[in-house]
Backbone bond lengths (Angstrom), bond angles and torsions (degrees), N, CA, C in turn:
res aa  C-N    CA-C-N  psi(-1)  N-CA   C-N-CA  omega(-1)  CA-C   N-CA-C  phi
1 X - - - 1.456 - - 1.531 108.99 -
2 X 1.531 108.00 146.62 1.885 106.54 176.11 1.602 101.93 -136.21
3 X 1.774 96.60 119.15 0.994 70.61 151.15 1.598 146.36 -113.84
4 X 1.509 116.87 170.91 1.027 130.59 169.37 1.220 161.53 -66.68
5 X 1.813 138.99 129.19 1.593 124.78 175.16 1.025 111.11 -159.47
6 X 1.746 112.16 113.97 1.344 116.22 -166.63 1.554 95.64 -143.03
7 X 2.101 85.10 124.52 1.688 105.72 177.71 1.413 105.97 -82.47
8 X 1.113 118.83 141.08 1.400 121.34 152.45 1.580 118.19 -136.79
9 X 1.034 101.75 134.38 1.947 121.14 155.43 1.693 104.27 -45.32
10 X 1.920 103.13 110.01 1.292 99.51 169.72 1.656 95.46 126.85
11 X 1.154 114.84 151.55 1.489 128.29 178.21 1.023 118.16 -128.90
12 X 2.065 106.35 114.76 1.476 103.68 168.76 1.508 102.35 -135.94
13 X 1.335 124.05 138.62 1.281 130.46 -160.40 2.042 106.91 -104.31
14 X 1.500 80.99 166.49 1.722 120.54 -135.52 1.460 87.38 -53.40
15 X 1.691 131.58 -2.13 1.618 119.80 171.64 1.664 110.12 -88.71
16 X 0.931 122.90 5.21 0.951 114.95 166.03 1.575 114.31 -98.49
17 X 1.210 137.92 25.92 1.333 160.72 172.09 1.899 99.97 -45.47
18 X 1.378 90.31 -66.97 1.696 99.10 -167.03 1.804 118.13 -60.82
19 X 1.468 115.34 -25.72 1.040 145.41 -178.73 1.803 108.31 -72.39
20 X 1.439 94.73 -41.55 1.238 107.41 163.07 1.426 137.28 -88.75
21 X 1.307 113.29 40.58 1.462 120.61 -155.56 1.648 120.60 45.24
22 X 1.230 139.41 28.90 1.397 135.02 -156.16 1.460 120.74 59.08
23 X 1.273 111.01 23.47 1.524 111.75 -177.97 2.080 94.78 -69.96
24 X 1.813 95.30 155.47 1.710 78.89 166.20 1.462 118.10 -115.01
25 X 0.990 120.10 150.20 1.197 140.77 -178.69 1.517 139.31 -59.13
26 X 0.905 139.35 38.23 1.525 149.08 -179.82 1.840 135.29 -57.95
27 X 1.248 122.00 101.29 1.511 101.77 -171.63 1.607 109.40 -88.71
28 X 1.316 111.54 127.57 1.675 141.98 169.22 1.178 110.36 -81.39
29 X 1.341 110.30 118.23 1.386 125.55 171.20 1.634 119.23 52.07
30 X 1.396 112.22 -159.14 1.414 109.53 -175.70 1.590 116.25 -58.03
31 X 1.344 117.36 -50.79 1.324 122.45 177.95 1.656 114.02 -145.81
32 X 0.886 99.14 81.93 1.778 117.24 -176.68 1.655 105.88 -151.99
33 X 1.770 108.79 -175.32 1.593 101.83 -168.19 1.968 80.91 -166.12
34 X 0.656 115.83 151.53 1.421 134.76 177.21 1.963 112.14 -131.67
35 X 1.299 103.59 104.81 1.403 105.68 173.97 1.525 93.65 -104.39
36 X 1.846 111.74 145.95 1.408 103.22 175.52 2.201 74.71 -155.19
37 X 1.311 91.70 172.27 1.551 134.44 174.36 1.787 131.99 112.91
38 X 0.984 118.14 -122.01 1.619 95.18 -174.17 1.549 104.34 -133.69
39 X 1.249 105.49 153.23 1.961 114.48 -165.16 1.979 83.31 -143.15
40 X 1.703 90.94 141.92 1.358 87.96 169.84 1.300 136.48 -59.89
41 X 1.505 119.40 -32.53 1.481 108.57 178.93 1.179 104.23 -170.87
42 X 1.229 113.82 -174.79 2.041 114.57 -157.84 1.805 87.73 -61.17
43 X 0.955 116.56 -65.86 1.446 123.72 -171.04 1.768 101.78 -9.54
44 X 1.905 98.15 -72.63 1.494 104.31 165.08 1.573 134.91 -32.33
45 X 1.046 93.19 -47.81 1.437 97.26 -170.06 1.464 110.17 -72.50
46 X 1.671 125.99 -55.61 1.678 115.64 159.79 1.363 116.68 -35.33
47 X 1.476 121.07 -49.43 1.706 118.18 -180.00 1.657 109.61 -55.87
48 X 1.663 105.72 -31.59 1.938 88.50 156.51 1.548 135.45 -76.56
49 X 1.480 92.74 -43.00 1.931 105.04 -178.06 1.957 88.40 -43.04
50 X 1.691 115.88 -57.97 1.110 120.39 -178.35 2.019 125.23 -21.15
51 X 1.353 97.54 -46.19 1.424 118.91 -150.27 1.998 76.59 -85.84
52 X 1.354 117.81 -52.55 1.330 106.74 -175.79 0.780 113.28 -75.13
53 X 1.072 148.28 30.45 1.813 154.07 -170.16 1.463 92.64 -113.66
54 X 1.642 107.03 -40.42 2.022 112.14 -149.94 1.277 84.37 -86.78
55 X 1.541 133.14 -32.74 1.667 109.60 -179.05 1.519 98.81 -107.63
56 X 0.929 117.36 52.11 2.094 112.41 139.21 1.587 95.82 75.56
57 X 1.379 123.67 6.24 1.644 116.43 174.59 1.452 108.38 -75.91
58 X 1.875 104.08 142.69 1.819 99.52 155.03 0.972 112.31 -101.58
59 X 0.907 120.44 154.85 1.753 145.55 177.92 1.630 103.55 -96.67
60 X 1.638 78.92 114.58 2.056 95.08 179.47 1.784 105.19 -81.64
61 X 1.211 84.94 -59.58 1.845 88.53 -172.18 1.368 100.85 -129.41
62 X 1.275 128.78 172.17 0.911 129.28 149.39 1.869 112.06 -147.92
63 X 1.556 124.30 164.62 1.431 105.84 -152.74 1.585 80.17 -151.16
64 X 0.880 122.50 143.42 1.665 124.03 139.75 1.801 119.77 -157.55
65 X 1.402 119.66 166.82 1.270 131.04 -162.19 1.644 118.51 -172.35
66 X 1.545 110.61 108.49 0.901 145.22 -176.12 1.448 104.93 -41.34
């Protein structure tokens, strides 16, 4: 398991949780969003960066640790 925390530019709120593997949902600053918690494995985690790619988000940082 890794876990996870990935900023992105852009606001999408905390129902889209499940969509996101159960990641949770947090909005950062003026216009940013912080998804963080744990995905089984790198595999997982591209199948999310993935999902923010399909709705037009950038990806500020992203962090994870085993």
């Amino acid at each position: 398991m890794l876990r996870i925390e990935i900023h992105i530019n852009g606001r999408i709120t905390p129902q889209w949780s499940e969509w996101f593997g159960g990641l949770s949902i947090e909005p950062s600053g003026p216009d940013g969003t912080i998804l963080q918690g744990m995905v089984a494995d790198q595999a997982a985690l591209y199948g999310i960066i993935a999902r923010l790619r399909d709705l037009g988000l950038r990806l500020v940082e992203v962090r994870s640790e085993e």
